[in-house]
C-alpha positions in Angstrom: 90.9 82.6 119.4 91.5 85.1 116.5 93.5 88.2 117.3 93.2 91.5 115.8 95.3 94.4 116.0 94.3 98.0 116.5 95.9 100.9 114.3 97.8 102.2 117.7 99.4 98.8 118.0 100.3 98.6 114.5 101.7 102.1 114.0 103.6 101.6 117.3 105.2 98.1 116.8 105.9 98.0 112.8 109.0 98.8 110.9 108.5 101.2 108.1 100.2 95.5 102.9 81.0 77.8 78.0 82.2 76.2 81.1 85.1 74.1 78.5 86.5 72.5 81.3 90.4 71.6 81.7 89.5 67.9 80.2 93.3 66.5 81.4 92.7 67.0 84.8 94.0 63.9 86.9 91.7 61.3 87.3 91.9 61.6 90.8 90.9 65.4 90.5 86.9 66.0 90.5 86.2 68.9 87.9 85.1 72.3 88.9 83.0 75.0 86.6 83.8 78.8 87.8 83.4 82.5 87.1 84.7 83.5 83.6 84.2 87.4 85.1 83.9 87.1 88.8 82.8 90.3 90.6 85.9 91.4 92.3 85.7 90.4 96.2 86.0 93.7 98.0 87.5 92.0 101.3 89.0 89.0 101.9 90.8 87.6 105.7 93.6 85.6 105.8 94.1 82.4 105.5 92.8 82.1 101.9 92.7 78.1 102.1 90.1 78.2 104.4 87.0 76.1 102.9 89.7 74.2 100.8 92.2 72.5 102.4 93.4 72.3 106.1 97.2 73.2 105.5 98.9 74.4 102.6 102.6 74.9 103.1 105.0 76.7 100.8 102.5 77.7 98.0 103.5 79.0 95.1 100.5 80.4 92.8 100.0 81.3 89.0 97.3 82.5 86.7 96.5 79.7 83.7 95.5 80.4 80.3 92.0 79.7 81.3 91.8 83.2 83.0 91.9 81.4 86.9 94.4 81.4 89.6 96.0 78.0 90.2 98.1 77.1 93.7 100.5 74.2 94.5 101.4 73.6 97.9 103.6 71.0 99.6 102.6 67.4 100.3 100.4 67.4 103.7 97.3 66.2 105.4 95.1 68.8 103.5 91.7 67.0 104.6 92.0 66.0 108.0 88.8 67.9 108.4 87.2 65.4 105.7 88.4 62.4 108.3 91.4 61.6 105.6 94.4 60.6 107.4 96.9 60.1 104.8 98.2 63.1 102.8 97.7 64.9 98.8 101.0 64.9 96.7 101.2 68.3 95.8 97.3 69.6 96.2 96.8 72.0 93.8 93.6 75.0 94.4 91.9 76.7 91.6 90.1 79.9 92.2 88.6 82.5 90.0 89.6 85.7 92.4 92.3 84.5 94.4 91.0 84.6 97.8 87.9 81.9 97.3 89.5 78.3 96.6 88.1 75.2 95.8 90.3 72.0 95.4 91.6 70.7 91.9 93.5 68.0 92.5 97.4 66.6 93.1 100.3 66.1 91.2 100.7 63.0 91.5 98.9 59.4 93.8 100.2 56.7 95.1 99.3 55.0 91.6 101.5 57.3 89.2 104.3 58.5 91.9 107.8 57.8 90.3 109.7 55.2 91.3 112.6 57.2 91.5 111.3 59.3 94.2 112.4 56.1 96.6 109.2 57.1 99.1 110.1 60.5 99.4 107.8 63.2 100.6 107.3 65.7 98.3 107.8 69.5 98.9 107.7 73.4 98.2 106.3 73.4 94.3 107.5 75.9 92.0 105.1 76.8 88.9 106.4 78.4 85.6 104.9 78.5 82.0 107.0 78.4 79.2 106.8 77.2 75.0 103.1 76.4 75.9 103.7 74.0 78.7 103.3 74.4 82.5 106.3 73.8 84.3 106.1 71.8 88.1 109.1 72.1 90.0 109.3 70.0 93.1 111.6 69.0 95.8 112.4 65.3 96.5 114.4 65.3 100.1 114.6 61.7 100.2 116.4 61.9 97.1 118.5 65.5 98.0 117.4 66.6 94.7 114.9 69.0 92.4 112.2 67.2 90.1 110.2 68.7 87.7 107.2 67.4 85.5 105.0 69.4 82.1 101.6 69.6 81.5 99.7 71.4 79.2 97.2 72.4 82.0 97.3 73.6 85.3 95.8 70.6 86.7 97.5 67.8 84.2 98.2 65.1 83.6 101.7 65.9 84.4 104.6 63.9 82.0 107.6 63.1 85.1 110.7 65.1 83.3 112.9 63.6 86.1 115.4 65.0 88.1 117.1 68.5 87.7 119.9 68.6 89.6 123.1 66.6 88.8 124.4 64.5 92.1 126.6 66.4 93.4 124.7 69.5 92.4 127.6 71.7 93.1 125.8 73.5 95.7 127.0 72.6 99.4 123.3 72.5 100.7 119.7 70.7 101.1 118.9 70.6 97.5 115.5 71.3 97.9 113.4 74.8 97.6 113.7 76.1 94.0 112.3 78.8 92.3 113.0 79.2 88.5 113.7 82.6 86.9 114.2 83.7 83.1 116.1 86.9 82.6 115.6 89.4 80.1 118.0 87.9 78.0 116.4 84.7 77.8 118.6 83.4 80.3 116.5 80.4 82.2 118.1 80.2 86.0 117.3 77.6 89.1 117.9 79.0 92.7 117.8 76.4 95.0 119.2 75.6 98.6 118.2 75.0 102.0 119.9 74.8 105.3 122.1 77.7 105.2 122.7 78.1 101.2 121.3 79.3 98.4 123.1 78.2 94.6 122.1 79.5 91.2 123.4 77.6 88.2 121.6 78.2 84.7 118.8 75.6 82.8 119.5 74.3 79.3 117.0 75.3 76.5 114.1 73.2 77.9 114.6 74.5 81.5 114.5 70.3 82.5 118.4 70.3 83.5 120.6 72.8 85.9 124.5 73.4 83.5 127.6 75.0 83.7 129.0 76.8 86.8 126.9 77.1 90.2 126.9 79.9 92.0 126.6 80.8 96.0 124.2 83.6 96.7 123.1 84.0 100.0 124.0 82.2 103.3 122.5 82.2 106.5 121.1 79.9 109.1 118.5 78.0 107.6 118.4 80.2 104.8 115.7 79.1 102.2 113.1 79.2 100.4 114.2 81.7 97.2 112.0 82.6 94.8 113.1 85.9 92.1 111.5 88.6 90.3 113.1 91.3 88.2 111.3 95.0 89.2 112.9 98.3 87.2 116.9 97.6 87.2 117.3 95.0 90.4 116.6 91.2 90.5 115.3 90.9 94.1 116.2 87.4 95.9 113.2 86.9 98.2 113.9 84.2 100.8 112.9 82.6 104.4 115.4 82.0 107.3 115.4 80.3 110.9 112.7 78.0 111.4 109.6 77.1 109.3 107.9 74.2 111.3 108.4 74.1 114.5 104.6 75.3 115.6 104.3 78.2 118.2 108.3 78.3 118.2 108.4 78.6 114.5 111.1 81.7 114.0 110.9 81.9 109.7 110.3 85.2 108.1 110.6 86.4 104.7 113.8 88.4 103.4 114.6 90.2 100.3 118.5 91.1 99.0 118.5 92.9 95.8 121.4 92.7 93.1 122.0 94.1 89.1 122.7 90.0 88.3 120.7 87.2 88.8 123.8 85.7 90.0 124.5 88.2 92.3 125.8 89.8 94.6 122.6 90.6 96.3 122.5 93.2 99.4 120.0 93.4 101.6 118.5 97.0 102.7 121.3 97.5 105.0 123.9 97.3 102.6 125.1 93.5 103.8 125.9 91.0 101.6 124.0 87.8 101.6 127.1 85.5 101.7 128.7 87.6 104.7 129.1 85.7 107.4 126.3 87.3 109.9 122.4 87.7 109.9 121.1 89.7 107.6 118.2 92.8 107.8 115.5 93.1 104.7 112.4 91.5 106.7 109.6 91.4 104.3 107.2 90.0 106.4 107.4 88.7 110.0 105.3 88.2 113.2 103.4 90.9 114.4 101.6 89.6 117.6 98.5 88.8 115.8 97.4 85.2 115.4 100.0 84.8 112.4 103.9 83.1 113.4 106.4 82.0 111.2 104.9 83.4 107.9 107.5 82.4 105.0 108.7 80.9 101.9 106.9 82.7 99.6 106.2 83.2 96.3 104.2 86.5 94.3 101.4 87.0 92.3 99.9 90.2 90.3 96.2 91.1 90.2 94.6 93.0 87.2 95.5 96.0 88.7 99.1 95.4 88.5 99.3 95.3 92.5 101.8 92.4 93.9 101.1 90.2 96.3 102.9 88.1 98.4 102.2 84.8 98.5 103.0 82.6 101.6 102.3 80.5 104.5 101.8 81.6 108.4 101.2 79.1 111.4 97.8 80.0 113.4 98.7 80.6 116.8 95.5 79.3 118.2 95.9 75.6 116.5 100.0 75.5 115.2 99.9 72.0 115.1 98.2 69.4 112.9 96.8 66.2 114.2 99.2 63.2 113.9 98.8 61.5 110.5 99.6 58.1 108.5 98.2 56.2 111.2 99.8 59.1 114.4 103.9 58.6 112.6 103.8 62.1 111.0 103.3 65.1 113.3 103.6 68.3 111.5 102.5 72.0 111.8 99.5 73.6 110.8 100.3 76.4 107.5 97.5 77.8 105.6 97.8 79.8 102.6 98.1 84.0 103.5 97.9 86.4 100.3 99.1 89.8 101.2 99.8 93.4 99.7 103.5 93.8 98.7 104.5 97.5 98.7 107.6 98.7 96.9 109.2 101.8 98.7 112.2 103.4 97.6 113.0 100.5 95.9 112.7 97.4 98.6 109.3 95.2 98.9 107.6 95.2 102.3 104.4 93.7 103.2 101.2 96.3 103.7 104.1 98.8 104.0 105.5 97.4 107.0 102.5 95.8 109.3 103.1 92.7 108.8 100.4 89.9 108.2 96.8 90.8 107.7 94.1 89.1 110.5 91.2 90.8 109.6 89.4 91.5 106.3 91.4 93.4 104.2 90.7 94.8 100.7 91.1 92.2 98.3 93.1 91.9 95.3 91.6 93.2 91.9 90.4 89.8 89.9 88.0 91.6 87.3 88.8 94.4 84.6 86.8 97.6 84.2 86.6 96.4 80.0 87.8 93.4 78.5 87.1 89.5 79.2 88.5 85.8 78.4 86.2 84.6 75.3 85.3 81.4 77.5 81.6 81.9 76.2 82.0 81.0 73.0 81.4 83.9 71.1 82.1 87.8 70.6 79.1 89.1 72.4 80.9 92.3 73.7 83.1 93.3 71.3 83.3 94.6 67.7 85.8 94.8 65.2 86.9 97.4 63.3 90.6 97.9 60.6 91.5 95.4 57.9 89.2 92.1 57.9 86.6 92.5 60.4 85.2 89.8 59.3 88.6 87.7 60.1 87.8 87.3 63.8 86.5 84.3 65.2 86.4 82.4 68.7 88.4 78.6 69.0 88.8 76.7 72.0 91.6 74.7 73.2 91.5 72.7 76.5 94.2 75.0 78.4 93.3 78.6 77.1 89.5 77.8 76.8 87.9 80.4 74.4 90.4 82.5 73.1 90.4 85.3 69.6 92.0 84.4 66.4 92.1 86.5 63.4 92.3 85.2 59.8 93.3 88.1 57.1 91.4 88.6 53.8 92.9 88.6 50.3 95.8 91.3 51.6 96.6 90.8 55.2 98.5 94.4 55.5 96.3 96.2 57.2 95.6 96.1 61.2 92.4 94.4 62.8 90.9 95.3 66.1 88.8 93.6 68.0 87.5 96.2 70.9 85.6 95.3 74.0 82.4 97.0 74.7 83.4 100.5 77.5 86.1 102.6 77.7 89.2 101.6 80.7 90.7 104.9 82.8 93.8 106.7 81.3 95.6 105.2 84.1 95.6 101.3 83.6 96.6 98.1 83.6 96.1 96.1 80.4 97.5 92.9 79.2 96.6 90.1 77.0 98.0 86.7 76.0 99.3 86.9 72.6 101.0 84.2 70.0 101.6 84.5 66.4 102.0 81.0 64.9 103.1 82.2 61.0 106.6 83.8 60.8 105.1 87.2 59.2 102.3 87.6 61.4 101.7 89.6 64.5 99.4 90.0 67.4 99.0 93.0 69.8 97.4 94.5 73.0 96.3 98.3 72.2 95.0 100.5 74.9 93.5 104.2 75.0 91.9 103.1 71.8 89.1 105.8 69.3 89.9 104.8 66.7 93.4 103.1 64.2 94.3 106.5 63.6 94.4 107.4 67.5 95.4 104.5 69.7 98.3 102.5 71.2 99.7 99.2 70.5 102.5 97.1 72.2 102.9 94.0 69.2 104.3 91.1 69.3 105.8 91.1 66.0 107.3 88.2 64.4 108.6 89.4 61.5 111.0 91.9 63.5 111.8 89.4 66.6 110.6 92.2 69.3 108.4 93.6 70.9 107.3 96.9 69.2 105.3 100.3 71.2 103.8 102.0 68.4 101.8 105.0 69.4 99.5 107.1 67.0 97.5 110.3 67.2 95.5 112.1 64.9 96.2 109.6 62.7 99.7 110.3 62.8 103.0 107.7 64.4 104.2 109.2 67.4 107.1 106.8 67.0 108.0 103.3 67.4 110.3 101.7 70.5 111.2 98.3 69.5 113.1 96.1 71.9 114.5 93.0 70.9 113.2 89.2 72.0 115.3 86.9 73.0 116.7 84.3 70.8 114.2 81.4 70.8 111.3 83.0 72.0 108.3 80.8 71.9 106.3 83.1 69.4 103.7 79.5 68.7 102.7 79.4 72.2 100.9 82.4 74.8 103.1 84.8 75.8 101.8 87.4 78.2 102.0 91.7 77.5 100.9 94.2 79.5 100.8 97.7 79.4 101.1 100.0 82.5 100.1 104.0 81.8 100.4 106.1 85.1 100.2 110.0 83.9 102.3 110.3 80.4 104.4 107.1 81.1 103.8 103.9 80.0 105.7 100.6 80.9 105.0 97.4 78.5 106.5 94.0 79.4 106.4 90.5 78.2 106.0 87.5 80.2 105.6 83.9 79.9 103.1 83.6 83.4 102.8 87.1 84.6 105.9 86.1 87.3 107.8 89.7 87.5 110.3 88.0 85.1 110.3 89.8 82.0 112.1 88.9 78.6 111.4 91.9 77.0 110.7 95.3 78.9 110.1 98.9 77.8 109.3 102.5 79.2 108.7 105.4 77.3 106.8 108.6 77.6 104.1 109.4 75.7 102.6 113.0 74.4 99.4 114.2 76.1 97.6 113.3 73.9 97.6 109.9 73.7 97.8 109.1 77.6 93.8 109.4 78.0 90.3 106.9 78.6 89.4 104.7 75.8 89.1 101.0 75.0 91.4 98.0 75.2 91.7 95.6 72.4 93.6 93.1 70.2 95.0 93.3 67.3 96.3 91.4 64.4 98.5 92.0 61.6 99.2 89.1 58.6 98.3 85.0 59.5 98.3 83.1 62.8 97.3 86.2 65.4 95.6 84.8 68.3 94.8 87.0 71.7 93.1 85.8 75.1 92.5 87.1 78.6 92.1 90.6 77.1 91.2 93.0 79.8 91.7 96.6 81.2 91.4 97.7 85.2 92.5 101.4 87.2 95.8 101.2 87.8 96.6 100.7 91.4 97.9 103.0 94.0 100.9 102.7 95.2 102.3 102.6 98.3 105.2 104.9 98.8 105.7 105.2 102.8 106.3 103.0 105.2 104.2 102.8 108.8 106.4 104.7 111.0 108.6 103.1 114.1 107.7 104.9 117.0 110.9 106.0 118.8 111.1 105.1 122.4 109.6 107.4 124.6 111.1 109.0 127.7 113.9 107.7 129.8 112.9 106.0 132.8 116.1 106.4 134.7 114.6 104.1 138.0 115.2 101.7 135.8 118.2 102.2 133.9 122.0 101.8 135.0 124.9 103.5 133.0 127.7 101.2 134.9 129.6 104.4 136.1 130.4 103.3 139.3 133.2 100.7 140.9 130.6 98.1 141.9 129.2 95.0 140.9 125.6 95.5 140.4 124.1 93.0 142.4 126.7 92.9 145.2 126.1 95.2 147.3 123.1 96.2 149.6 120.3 98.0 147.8 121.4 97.5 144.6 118.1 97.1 142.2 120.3 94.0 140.4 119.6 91.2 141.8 122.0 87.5 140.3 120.2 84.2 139.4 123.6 81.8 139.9 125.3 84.4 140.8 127.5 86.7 140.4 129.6 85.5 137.5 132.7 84.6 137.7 134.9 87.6 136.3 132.3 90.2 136.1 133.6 93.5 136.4 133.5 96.9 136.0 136.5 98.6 133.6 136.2 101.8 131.2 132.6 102.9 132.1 130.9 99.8 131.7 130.1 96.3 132.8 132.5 93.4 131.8 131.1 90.0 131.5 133.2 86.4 130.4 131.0 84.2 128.4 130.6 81.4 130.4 130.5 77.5 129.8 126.8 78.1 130.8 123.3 77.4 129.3 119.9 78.8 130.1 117.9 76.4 127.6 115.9 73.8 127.6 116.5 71.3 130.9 120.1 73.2 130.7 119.6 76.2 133.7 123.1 76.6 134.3 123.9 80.3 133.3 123.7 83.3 135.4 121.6 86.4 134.7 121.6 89.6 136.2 118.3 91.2 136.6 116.7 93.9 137.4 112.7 94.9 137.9 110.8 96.1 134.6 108.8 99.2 134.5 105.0 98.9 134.8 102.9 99.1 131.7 105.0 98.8 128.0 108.8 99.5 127.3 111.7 99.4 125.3 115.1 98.0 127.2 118.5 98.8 125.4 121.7 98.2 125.7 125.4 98.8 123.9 127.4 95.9 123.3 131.5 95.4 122.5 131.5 92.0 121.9 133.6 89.7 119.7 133.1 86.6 119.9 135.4 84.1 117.9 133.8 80.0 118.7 130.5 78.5 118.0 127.8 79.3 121.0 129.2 82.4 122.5 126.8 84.9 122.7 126.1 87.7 125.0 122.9 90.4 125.2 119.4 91.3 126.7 116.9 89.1 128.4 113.3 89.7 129.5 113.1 86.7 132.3 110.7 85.6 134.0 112.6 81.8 135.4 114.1 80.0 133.4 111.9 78.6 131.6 109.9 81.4 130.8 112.3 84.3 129.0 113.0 86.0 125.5 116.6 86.6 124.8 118.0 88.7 122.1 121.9 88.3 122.0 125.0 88.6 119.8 125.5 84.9 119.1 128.0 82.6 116.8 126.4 79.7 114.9 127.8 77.1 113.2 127.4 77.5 109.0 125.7 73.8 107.7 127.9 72.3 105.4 130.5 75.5 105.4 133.7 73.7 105.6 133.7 75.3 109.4 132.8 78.5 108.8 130.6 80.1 111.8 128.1 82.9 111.3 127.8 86.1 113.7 123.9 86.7 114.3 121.3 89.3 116.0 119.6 85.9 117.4 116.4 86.7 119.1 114.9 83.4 121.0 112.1 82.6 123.3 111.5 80.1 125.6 108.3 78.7 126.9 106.1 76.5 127.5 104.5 74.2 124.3 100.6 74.9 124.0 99.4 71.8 122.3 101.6 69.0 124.8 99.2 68.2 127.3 99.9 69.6 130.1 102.0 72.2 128.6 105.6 71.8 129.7 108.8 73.7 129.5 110.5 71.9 126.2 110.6 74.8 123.6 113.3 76.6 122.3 113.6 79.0 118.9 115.2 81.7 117.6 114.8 84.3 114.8 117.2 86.2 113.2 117.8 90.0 113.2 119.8 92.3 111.5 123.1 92.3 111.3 126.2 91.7 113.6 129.2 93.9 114.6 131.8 94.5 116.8 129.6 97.0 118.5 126.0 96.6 118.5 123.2 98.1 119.8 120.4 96.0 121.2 116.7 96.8 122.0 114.0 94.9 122.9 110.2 96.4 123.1 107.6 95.1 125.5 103.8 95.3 125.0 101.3 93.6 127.2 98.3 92.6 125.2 95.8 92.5 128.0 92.7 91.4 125.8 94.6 88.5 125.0 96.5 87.6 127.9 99.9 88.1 126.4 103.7 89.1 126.5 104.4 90.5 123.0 108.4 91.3 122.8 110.0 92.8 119.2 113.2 93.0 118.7 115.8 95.6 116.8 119.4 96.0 116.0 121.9 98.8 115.6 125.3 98.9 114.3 125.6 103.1 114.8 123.0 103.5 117.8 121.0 105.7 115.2 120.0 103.6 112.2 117.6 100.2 113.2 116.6 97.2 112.0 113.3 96.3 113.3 112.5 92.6 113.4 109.7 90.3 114.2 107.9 89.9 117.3 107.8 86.7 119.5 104.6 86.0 122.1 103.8 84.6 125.2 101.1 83.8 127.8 101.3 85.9 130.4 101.8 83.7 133.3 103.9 86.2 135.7 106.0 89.7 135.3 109.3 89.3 133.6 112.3 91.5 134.5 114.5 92.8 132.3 118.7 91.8 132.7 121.9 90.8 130.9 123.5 87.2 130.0 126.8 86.5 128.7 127.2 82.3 128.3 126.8 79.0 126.3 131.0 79.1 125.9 133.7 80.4 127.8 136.3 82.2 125.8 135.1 86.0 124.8 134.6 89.3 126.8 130.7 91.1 126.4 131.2 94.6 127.1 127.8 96.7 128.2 128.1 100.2 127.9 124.6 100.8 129.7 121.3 99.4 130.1 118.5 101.8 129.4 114.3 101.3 129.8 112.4 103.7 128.2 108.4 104.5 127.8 106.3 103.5 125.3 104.3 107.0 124.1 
């Protein structure tokens, strides 16, 4: 059953959306024509895969030199729907406007796997180009360990560059989950890390080998999943936490810390270091109710607009789990591909500006410029030229780039060419070409708001000074040069990616090797009236060996800027709230609206004003009913229950917060726990730890056996704890979200777990799992929803 969400809902529950074909595809891989212009869709609904593949965990996108979008996703079933039982390595999806796929192939087959892989399954790819070739990085569990292999396509053949990662690799962790990142500098970085961790350690020159020192950045429990872009002066570690495959109970979620190093420290919105020792705030994107759990480890993509996207995997509630595969041994969950607008406001990333996943059609990314094209035709039909050697320009094709522009200069070579597409683009764009320069005196540009050489704009590549030069002219007259620096080795032979952003009188020009949000040369500057107006985008070429592709222009998109705001709670419902300012236990005596499962506790009490509670050597999970819990009856209709909290708890288990109960199988918990830290030398980590429990959908019958937390913000002496109710009567469910406080006045709004509405819950207080600490509740309050 898909589930859809009105604007009410979301506004009260969110925190804040020629045909040359590639001739080295695997032989495995049929070949696929497509759109060399595709009308832009104006819709699209979640997931993307759809009409592909079945599943497509942890994908990781990027656009090829051919003008399409290519995806990698994790080895799975992919075509159970076909009647294949075994899995792809790697399936890789080609599409033309990101939201329409069609399959292109895998990695690797049974026939060409690497020995060295020892069996393993193969997991969370991690696309880069760089010097011309396509870089796969791949994770090898069986192996603990990072591979990589090159192509010079999207699709391959793919040359096996081995493994990445020394053994040890230095970083106390799964070694699996990397994402690859290239600073401004020219600095090439690996993140990797997986079950609590995340390392950075630097690549040598041809980004096949991790050296020198490695570097912690971020812990937390099951911490994962990092992929990192550079955006205005912050590198912004994205990552997933909790759990990503567990079905229905599945708890992951995207995060985001943000740092001035790509080593770090990074900070998430709160202020809180990723290495401290608790859970950590920044959600990105999380459950909202809808049909969409566990949506993480993601990666981002750009459309010709210069909107992000986050690109990621959710679990469909109404089928989590795939059908057993390789003859019923593997049983894993269902996670389709889910594209997504990313919103940056006051300077953090947020999905559709805090809703959460889409589940419905939603305006689709922009896949097709206003001017401009790819030369996959063959010819220059569309475009004229115009400056020094017209006559230079010609169209070549090579199997990755397809048709692409290259200029050869007359007798003199000094002067510019243009080449100009056919229309003029809006004064506030988004332009960008792939450029290369293969002689050392040559070189190649993108110009925008173009009439004419006296009266245009050019960001160059230029070879002959090493940087990227912004040369603005009006009139016929230089405005003035900005010339920034490329880093030392830049690949000047191979396509390197500029674009130009102009929003009013400010433009922003970057280059990139794949259009990743990881820049190695970047520039703002303001320009005069003048010059910020409509007019046509182009190349450009100075001296020998210019060559330009993928040369386009679209409106700049709109960001943006505010998030969906958090409805407060609404009145007090005092009926149904207790500030423990009396002598008595509630509970114990007559009348009392508290009622005790196993109970009461041993050593409850009331001292200062509030309600004392010993953890106890008690458990309320699984098979494991041991624990008491004081309850009391919910309001009718929705709610918000809250409570303060002293609580300091110093072992493993110890936790102490709300509950919405219904028995005890049937409850979601959000507490002030301690966790054990994997592979932390005994270190334990404080969390906001918000669990359900409930029963499985897809066991026949469906039975009491699942358990699964996520993680809220994060932890302190004194917290303050909400939970907020909605009944979603059109679809039969409990829909609980949960939020954190360290001050009482500034939250952190998390996710939202679901469900089936089977009988009323109540709302109460635990304090178990290990004997040993003191919870201290100032008061338990319900509030109205509005």
């Amino acid at each position: 059953m898909r589930r859809t969400r009105s604007p009410r809902f979301l506004s009260r529950w969110t925190a804040g959306a020629a045909s040359l074909l590639c001739v080295f595809a695997l032989a495995s891989a049929p070949s696929y024509g497509a759109q060399d212009r595709p009308a832009t869709a104006a819709t699209y609904t979640n997931p993307v895969s759809t009409g592909a593949v079945d599943t497509f965990p942890d994908p990781a996108m990027i656009r090829g030199k051919d003008g399409l979008w290519y995806a990698y996703g994790t080895q799975n079933p992919v075509k159970q729907s076909e009647g294949e039982d075994g899995e792809r390595m790697l399936p890789i999806l080609r599409s033309a406007d990101m939201v329409t796929w069609e399959y292109a192939g895998e990695v690797f087959t049974p026939a060409n796997k690497p020995a060295w892989h020892n069996g393993s399954r193969l997991w969370a790819p991690e696309v880069r180009y760089a010097s011309g070739l396509y870089h796969l990085y791949y994770s090898v569990p069986g192996r603990n360990t990072v591979g990589l292999v090159t192509s010079a396509t999207p699709t391959g053949p793919w040359t096996d560059r081995g493994a990445v990662l020394p053994s040890p690799s230095g970083c106390p962790t799964g070694n699996i989950d990397q994402a690859q990142f290239t600073d401004t500098d020219g600095t090439p970085y690996l993140y990797w890390g997986s079950y609590d961790t995340v390392c950075v350690a630097k690549l040598n020159a041809d980004l096949s080998r991790t050296e020198g020192e490695v570097t912690q950045v971020a812990r937390g429990r099951r911490a994962e999943g990092a992929f990192v872009v550079r955006r205005e002066d912050f590198y912004y570690l994205f990552y997933s936490d909790a759990g990503c495959c567990d079905g229905a109970y599945s708890g992951y979620q995207v995060k985001v810390g943000r740092s001035t190093s790509p080593t770090g420290p990074f900070t998430d919105d709160e202020g809180t270091d990723l290495m401290a020792l608790t859970s950590k705030a920044g959600v990105v994107a999380g459950a909202n109710g809808n049909r969409w759990i566990g949506p993480g480890h993601n990666s981002l993509q750009t459309d010709l607009a210069g909107q992000d996207w986050l690109v990621y995997h959710g679990i469909p509630a109404e089928s989590p789990d795939l059908a057993p595969a390789s003859n019923g041994t593997l049983k894993l969950t269902r996670r389709p591909m889910l594209i997504d607008r990313l919103d940056w406001i006051d300077g953090w990333p947020v999905v559709r500006a805090g809703t959460g996943p889409s589940d419905g059609p939603t305006a689709a990314p922009v896949t097709a410029w206003a001017t401009g094209g790819t030369f996959n035709e063959g010819g220059l039909s569309g475009w004229r030229a115009e400056g020094g050697t017209p006559a230079g320009w010609a169209v070549e094709n090579d199997p990755d780039a397809r048709g692409h522009a290259v200029h050869t200069p007359g007798a003199t070579g000094t002067s510019a060419a243009y080449l100009v597409a056919a229309g003029r683009a809006p004064a506030d764009l988004r332009a960008e070409a792939d450029l290369r320069v293969t002689k050392a005196g040559g070189a190649a540009g993108l110009t925008v708001a173009y009439r004419d050489p006296g009266n245009r704009i050019v960001a160059w590549l230029d070879r002959a000074r090493g940087a990227l030069v912004t040369d603005v002219r009006v009139g016929g007259r230089s405005r003035g040069e900005q010339v920034t620096a490329l880093p030392p080795g830049f690949s000047w032979g191979t396509w390197n990616n500029v674009s130009v952003e102009i929003r009013g009188k400010r433009l922003t020009a970057e280059v990139t090797g794949d259009r990743l949000r990881d820049p190695v040369a970047l520039q703002s500057r303001d320009l005069p009236a003048a010059a910020a107006r409509k007019g046509a985008v182009g190349a450009v070429a100075r001296g020998a060996g210019a060559a330009a592709d993928n040369v386009g222009a679209a409106a700049l998109y709109r960001p943006v800027t505010k998030r969906v705001a958090v409805t407060p709670p609404g009145r007090l419902l005092t009926g149904h709230s207790d500030e423990f300012d009396t002598a008595t236990v509630p509970g114990t005596s007559a009348g009392s609206p508290w009622q005790w499962v196993r109970g009461p506790a041993a050593g409850v009490a009331m001292t200062g004003g509030g309600l004392s509670w010993p953890t106890q050597n008690a458990e309320l999970h699984l098979g494991g009913n041991t624990a008491s819990v004081l309850l009391r009856d919910a309001p009718e209709g929705d709610f918000t229950v809250e409570t303060k909290l002293r609580f300091t708890p110093g072992q493993v288990a110890q936790q102490a917060g709300l509950v919405l109960y219904e028995n005890d199988d049937r409850w979601f918990k959000l507490v002030h726990s301690v966790l054990p830290l994997t592979n932390g030398d005994g270190a334990v980590l404080d969390v906001s730890e918000f669990g359900k429990e409930g029963e499985r959908p897809t066991t026949t019958p469906p039975t009491a056996v699942a358990n699964a937390p996520m993680f809220g913000g994060p932890t302190a002496d004194t917290m303050w704890l909400r939970m907020t109710y909605h009944q979603d009567t059109a679809h039969g469910e409990h829909e609980v979200r949960a939020s954190t406080s360290r001050d009482g006045v500034h939250w952190s709004t998390g996710s939202v777990w679901t469900l089936p509405v089977r009988g009323e819950l109540r709302t109460g207080l635990v304090s178990l799992n290990r004997a040993g600490a003191t919870a201290d509740f100032d008061y338990v309050r319900t509030y109205a929803t509005p």
